[in-house]
N, CA and C atoms as an extended XYZ file, in Angstrom:
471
Properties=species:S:1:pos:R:3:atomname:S:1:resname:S:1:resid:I:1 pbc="F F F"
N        -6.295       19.061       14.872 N   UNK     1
C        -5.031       18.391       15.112 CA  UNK     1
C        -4.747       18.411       16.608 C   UNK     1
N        -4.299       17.314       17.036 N   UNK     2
C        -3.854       17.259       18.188 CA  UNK     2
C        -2.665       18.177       18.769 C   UNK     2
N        -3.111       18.740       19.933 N   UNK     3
C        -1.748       19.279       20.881 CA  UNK     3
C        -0.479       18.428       20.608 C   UNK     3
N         1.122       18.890       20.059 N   UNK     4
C         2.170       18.334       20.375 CA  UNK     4
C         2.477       17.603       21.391 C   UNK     4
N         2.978       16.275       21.409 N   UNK     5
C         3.953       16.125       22.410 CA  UNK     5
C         5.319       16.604       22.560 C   UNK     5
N         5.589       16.914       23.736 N   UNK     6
C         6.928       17.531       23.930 CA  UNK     6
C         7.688       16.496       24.072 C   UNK     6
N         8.816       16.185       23.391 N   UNK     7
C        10.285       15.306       23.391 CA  UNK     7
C        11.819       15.864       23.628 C   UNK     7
N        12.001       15.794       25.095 N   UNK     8
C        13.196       16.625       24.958 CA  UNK     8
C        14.302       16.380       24.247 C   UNK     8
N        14.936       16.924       23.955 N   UNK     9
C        16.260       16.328       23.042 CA  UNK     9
C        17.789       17.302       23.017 C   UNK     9
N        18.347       15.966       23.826 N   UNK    10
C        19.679       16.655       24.092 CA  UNK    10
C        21.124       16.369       22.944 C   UNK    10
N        21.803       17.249       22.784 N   UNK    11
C        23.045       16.835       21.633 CA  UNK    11
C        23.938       16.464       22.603 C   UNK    11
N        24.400       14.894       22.451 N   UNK    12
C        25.462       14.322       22.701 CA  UNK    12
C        26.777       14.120       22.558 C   UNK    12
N        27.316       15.574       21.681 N   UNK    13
C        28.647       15.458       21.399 CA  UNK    13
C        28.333       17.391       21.492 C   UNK    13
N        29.676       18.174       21.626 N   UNK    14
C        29.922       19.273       21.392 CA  UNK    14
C        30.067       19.475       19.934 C   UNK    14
N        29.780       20.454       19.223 N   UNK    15
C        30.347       20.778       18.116 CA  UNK    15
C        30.272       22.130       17.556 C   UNK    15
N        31.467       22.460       16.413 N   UNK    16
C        31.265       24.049       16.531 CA  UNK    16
C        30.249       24.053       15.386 C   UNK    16
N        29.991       23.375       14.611 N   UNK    17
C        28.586       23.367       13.571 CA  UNK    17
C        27.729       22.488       13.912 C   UNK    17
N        26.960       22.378       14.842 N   UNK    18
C        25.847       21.802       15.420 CA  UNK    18
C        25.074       21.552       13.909 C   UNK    18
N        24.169       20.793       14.097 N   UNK    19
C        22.855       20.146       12.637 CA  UNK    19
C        22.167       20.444       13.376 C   UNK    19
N        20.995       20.855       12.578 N   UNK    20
C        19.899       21.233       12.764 CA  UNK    20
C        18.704       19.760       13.879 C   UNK    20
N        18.156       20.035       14.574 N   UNK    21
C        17.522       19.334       15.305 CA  UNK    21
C        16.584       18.455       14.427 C   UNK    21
N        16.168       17.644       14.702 N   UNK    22
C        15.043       17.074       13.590 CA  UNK    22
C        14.090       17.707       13.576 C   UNK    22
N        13.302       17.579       12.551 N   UNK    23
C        12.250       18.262       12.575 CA  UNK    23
C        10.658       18.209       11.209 C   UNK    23
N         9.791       17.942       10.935 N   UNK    24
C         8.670       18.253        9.898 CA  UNK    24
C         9.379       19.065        8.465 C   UNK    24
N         9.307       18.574        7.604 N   UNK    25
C         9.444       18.856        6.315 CA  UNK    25
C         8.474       19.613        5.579 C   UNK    25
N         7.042       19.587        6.197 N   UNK    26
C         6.099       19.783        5.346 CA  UNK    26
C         4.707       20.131        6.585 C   UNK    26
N         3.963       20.689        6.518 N   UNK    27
C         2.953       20.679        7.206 CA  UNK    27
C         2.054       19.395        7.786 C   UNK    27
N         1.967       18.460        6.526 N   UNK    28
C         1.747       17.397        6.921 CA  UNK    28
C         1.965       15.929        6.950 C   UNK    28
N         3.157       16.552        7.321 N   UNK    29
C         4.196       15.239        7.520 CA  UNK    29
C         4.263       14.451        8.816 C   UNK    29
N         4.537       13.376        8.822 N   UNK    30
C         3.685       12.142        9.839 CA  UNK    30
C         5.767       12.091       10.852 C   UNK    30
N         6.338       12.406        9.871 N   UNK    31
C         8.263       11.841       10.581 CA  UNK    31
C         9.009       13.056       10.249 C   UNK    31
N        10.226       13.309       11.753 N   UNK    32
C        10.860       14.291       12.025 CA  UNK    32
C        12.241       13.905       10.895 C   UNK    32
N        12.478       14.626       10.169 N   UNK    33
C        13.938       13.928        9.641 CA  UNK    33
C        15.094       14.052       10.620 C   UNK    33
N        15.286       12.513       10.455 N   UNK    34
C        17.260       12.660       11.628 CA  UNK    34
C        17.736       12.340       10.707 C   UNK    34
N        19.388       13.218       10.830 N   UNK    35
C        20.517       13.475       10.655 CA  UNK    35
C        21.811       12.561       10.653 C   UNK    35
N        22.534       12.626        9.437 N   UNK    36
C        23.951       11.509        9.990 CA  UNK    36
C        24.871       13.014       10.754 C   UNK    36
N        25.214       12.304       12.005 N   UNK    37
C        26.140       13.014       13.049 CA  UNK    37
C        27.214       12.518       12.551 C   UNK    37
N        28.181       12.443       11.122 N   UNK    38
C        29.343       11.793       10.777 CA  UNK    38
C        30.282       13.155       10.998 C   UNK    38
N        32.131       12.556       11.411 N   UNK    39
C        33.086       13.530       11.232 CA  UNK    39
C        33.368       13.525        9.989 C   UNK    39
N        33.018       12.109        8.999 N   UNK    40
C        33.948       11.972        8.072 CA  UNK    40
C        33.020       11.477        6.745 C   UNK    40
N        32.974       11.544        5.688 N   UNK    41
C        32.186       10.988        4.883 CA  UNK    41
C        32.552        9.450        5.198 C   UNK    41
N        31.078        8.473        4.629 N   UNK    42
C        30.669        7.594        5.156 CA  UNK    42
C        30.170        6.607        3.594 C   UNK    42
N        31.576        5.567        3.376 N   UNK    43
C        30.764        5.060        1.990 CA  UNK    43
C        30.141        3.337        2.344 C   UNK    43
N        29.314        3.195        1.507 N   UNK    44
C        28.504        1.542        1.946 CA  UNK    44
C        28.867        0.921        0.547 C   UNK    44
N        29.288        0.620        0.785 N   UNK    45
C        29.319       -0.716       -0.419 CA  UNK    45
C        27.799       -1.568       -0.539 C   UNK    45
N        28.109       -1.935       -1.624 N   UNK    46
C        26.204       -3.068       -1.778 CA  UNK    46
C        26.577       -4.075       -0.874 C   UNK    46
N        25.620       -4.331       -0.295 N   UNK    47
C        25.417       -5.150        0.742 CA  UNK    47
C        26.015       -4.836        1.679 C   UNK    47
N        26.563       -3.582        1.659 N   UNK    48
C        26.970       -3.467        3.549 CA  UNK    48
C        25.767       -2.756        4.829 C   UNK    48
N        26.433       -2.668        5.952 N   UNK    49
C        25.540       -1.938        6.442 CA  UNK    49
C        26.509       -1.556        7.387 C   UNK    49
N        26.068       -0.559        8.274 N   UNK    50
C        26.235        0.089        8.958 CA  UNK    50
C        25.541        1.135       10.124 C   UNK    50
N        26.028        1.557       11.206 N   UNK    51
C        25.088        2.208       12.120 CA  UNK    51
C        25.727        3.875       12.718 C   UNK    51
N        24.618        4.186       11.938 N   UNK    52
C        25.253        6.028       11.529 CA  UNK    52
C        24.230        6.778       13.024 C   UNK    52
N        25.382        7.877       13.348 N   UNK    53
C        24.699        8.416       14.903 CA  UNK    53
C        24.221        9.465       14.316 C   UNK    53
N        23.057        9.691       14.993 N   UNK    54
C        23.030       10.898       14.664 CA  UNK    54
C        22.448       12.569       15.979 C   UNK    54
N        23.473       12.120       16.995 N   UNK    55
C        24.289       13.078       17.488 CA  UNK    55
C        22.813       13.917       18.635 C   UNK    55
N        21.877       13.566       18.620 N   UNK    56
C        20.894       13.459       19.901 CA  UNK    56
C        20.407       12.225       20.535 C   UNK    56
N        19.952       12.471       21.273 N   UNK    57
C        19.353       11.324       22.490 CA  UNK    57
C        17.835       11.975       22.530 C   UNK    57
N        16.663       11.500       23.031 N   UNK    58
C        15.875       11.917       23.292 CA  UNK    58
C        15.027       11.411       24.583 C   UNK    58
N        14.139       12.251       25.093 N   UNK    59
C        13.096       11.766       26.612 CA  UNK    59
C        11.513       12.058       26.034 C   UNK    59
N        12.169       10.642       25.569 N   UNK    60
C        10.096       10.541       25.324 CA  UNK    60
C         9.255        9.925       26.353 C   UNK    60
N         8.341       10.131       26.172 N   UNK    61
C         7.262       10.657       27.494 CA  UNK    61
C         7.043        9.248       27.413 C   UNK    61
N         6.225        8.018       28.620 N   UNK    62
C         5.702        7.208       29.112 CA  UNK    62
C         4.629        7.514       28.305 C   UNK    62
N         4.065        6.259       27.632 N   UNK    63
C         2.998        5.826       26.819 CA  UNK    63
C         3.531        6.568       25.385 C   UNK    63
N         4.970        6.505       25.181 N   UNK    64
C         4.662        7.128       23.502 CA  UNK    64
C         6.424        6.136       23.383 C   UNK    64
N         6.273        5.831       22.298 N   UNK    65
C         7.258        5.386       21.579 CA  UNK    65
C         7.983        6.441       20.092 C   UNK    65
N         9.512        6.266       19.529 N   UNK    66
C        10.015        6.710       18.890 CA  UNK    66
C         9.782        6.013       17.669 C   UNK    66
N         9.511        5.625       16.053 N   UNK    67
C         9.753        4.826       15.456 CA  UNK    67
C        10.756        5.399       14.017 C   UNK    67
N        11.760        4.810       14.129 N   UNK    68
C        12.838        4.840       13.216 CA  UNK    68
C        12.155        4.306       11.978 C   UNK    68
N        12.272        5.220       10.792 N   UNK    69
C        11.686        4.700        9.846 CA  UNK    69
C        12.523        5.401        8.196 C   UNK    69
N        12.411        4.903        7.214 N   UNK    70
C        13.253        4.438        6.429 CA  UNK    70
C        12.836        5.922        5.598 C   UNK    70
N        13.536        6.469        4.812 N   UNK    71
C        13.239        7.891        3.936 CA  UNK    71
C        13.319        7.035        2.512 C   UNK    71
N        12.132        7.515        1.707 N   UNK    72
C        11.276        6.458        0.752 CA  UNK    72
C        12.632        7.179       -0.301 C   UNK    72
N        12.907        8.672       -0.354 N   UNK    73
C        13.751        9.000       -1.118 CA  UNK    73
C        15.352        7.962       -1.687 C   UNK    73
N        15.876        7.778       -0.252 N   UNK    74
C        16.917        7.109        0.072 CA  UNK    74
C        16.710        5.482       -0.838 C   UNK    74
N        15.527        5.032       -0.682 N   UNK    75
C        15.379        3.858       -0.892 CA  UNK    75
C        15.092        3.696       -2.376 C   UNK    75
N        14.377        4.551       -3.608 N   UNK    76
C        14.027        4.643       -4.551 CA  UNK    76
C        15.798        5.017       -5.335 C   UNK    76
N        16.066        5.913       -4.832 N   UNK    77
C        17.205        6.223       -5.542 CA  UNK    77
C        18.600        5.688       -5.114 C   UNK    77
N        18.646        5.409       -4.190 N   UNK    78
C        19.965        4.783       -3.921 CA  UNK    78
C        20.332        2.920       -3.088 C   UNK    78
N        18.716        2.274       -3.155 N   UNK    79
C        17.918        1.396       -2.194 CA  UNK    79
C        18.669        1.354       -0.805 C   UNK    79
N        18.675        2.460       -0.256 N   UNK    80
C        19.556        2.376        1.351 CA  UNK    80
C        18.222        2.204        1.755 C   UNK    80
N        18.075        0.994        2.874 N   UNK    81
C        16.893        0.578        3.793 CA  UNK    81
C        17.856        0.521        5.395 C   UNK    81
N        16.292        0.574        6.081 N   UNK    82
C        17.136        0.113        7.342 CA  UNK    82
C        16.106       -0.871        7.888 C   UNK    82
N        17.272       -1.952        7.895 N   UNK    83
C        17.203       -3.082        8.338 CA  UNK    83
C        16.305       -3.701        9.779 C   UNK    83
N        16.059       -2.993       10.606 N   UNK    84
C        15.051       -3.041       11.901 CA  UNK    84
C        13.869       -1.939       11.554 C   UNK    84
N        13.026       -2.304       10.612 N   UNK    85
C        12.126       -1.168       10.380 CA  UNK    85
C        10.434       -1.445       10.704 C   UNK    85
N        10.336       -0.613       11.528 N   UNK    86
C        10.670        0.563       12.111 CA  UNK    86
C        11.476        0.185       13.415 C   UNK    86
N        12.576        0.503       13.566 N   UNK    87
C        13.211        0.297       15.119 CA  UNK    87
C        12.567        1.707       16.092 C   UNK    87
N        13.031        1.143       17.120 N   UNK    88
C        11.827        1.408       18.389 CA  UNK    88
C        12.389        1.958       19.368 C   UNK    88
N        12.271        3.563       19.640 N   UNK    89
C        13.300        4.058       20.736 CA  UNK    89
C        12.070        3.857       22.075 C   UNK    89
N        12.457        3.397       22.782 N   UNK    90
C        11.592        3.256       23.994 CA  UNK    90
C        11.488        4.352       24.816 C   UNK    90
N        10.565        4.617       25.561 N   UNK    91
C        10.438        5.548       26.255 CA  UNK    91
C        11.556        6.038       27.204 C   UNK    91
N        12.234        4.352       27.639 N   UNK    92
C        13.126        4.887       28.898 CA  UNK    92
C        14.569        4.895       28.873 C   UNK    92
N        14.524        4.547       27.141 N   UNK    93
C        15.788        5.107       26.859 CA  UNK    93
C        16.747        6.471       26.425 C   UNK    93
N        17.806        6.740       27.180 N   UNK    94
C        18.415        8.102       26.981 CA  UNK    94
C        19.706        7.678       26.334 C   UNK    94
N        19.911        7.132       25.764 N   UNK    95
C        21.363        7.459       24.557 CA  UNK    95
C        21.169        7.476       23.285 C   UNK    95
N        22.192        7.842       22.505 N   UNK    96
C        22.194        7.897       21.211 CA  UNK    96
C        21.297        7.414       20.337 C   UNK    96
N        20.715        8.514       19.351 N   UNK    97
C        19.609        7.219       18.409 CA  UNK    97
C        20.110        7.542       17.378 C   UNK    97
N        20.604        6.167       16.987 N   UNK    98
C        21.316        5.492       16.042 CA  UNK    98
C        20.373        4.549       14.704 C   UNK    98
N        21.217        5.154       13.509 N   UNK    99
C        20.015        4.363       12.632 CA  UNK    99
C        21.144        3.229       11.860 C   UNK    99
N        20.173        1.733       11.551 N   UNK   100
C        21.037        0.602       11.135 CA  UNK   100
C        20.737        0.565        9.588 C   UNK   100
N        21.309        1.069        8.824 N   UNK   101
C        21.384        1.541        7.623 CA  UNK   101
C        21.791        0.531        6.709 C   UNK   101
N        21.366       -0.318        5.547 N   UNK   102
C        21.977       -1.338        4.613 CA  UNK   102
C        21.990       -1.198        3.058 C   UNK   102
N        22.757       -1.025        2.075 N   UNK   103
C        23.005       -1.100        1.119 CA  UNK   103
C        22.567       -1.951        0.127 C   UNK   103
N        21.300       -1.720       -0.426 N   UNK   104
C        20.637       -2.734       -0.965 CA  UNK   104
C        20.768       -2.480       -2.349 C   UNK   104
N        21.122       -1.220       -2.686 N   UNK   105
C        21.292       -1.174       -4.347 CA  UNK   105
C        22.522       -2.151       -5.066 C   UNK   105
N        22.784       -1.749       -6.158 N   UNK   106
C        24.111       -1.860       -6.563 CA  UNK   106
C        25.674       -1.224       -6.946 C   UNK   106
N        25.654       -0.113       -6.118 N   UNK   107
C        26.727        0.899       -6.374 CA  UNK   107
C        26.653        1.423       -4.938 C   UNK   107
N        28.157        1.614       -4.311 N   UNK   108
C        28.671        1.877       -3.412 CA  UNK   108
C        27.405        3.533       -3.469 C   UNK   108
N        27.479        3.998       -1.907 N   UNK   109
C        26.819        5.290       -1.694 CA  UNK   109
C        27.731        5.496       -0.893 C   UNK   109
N        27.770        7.363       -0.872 N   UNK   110
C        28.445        8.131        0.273 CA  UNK   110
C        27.131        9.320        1.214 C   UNK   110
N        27.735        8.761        2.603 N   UNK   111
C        27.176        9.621        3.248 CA  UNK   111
C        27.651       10.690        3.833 C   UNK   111
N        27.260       12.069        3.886 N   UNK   112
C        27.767       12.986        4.419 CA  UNK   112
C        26.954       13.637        5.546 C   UNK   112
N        27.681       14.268        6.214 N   UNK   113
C        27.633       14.609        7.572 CA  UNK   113
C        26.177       15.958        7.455 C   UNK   113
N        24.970       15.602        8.177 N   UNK   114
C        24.053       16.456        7.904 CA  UNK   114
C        22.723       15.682        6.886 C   UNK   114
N        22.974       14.738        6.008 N   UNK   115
C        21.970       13.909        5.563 CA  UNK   115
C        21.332       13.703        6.034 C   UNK   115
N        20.054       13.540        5.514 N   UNK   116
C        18.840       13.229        6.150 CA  UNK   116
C        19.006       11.223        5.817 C   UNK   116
N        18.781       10.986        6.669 N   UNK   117
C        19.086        9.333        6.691 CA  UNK   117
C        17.775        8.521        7.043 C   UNK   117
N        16.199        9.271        7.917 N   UNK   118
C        15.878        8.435        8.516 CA  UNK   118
C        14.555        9.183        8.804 C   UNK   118
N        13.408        8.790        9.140 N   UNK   119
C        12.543        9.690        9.659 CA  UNK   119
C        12.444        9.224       11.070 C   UNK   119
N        11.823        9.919       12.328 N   UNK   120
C        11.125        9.489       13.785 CA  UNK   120
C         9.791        9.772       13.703 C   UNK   120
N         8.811        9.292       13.956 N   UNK   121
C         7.583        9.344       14.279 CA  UNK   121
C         7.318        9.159       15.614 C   UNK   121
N         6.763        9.537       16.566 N   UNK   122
C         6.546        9.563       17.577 CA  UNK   122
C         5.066        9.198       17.891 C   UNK   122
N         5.125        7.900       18.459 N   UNK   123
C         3.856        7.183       18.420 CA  UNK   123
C         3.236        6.680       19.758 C   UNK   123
N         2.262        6.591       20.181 N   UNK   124
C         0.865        6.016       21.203 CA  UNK   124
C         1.947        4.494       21.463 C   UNK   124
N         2.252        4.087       22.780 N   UNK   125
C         2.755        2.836       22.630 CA  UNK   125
C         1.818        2.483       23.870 C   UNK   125
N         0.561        1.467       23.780 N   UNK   126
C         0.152        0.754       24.538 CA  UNK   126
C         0.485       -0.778       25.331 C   UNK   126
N         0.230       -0.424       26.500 N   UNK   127
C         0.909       -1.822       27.178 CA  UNK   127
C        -0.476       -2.998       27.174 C   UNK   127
N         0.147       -3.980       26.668 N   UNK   128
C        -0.921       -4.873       27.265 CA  UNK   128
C        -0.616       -5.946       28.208 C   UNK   128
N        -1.888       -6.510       29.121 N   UNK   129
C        -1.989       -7.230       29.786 CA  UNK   129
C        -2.229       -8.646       29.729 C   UNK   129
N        -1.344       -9.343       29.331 N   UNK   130
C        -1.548      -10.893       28.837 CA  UNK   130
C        -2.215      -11.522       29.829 C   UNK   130
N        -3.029      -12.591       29.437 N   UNK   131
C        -4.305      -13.673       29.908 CA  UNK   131
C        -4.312      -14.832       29.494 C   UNK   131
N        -3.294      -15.585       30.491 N   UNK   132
C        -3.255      -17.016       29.892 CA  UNK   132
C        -4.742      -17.699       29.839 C   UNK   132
N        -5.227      -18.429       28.779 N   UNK   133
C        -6.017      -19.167       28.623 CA  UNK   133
C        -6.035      -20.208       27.751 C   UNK   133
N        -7.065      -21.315       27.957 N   UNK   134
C        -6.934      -22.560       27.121 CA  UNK   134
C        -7.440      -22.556       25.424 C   UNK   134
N        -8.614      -21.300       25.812 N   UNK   135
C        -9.423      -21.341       24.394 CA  UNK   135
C        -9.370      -19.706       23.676 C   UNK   135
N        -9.063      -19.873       22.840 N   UNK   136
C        -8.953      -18.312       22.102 CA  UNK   136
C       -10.591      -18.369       21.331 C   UNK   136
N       -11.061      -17.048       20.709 N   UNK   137
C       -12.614      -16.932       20.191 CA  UNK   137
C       -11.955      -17.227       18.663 C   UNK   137
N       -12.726      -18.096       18.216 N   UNK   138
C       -12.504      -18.043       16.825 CA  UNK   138
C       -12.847      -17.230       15.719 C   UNK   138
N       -12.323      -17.043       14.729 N   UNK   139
C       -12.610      -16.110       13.180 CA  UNK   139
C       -12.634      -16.897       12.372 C   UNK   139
N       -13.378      -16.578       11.203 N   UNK   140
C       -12.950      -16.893        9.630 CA  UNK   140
C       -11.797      -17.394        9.442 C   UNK   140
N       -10.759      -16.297        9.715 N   UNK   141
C        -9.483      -16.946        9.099 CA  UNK   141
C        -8.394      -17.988        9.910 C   UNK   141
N        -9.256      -18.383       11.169 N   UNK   142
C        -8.465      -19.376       12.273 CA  UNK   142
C        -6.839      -19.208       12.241 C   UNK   142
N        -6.029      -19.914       12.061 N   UNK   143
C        -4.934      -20.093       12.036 CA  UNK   143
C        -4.276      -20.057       10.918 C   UNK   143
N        -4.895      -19.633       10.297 N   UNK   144
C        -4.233      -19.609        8.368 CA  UNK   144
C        -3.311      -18.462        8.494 C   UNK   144
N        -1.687      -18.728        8.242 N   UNK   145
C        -0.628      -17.861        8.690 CA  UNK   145
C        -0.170      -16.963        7.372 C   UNK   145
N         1.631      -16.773        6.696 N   UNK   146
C         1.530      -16.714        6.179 CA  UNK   146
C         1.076      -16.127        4.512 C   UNK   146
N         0.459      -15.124        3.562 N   UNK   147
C         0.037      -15.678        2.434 CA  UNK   147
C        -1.971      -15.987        2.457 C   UNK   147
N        -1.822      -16.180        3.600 N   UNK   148
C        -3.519      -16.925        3.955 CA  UNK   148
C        -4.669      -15.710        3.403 C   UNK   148
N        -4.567      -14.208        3.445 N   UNK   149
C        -5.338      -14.075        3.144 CA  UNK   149
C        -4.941      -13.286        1.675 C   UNK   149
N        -4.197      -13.636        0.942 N   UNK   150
C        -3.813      -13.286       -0.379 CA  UNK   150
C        -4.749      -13.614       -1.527 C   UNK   150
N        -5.209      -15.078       -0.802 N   UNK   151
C        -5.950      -15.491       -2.202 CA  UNK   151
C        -4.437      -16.126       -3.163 C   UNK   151
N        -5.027      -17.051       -3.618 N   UNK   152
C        -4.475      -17.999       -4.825 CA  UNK   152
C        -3.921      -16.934       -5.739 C   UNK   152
N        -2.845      -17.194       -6.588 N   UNK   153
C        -2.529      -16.671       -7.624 CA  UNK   153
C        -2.061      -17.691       -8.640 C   UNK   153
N        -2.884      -17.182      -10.133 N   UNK   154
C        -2.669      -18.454      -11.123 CA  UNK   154
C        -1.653      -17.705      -11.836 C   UNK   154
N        -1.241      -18.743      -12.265 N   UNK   155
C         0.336      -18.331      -13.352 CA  UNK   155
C        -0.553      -17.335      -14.847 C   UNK   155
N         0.368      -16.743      -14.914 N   UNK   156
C        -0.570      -15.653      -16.548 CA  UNK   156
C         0.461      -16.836      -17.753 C   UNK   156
N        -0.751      -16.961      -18.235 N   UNK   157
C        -0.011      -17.312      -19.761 CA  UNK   157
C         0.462      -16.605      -20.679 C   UNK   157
């Protein structure tokens, strides 16, 4: 296994019951769970959404990205998704990371302060160098967008 990267991470509000920092669930777990930073319980109606803090900032290192990603729990049992998935804390950003949370089931949910809402993965973000040109190399699947490599599906009788 690879050496950690270090991500500093500062709490953006005072509080006299601080939450626990994010962190691995399991030995081999791929996302840190973040936290709703709420004062107050937090209800969604179906089809709402909303954008829950959760009360750090972080300094991730040049060449690594944050990725906000959805807790499969949340989504099976209550279908809370988030809507920019995976959203993308950039390296050179320092404020609040905030998750955009939407109500996809059918019964209002409540959130409380300390929930796990969200996972971070902390990922390799490579830059590339675009090259305008006239002719791209062709493949098999050319320009077929779309569905294209699904293959046909016939109706079942």
């Amino acid at each position: 296994m690879a050496a950690p990267v270090e991500i500093r991470v500062k709490r953006v509000r005072a509080s006299p019951d601080p939450l626990p920092l994010p962190r691995y669930q399991t030995e081999g777990a791929a996302g840190l769970d973040l936290h709703a930073d709420l004062t107050a319980e937090l209800t969604l109606e179906p089809g709402a959404r909303v954008l829950v803090p959760t009360g750090i900032a972080l300094a991730i290192p040049t060449g690594f990205e944050g990725q906000v990603r959805p807790r499969s729990g949340l989504a099976l049992r209550h279908g809370i998704a988030l809507l920019n998935t995976p959203g993308t804390i950039d390296s050179d950003y320092r404020g609040e990371v905030q998750v955009l949370l939407m109500n996809h089931g059918q019964e209002r949910v409540t959130l409380h302060r300390g929930d796990r809402i969200a996972q971070l993965v902390i990922a390799p973000a490579l830059r590339a160098a675009l090259v305008e040109t006239d002719d791209l190399v062709d493949t098999a699947r050319g320009d077929g967008g779309f569905g294209h490599t699904g293959g046909k599906h016939e109706p079942r009788s």
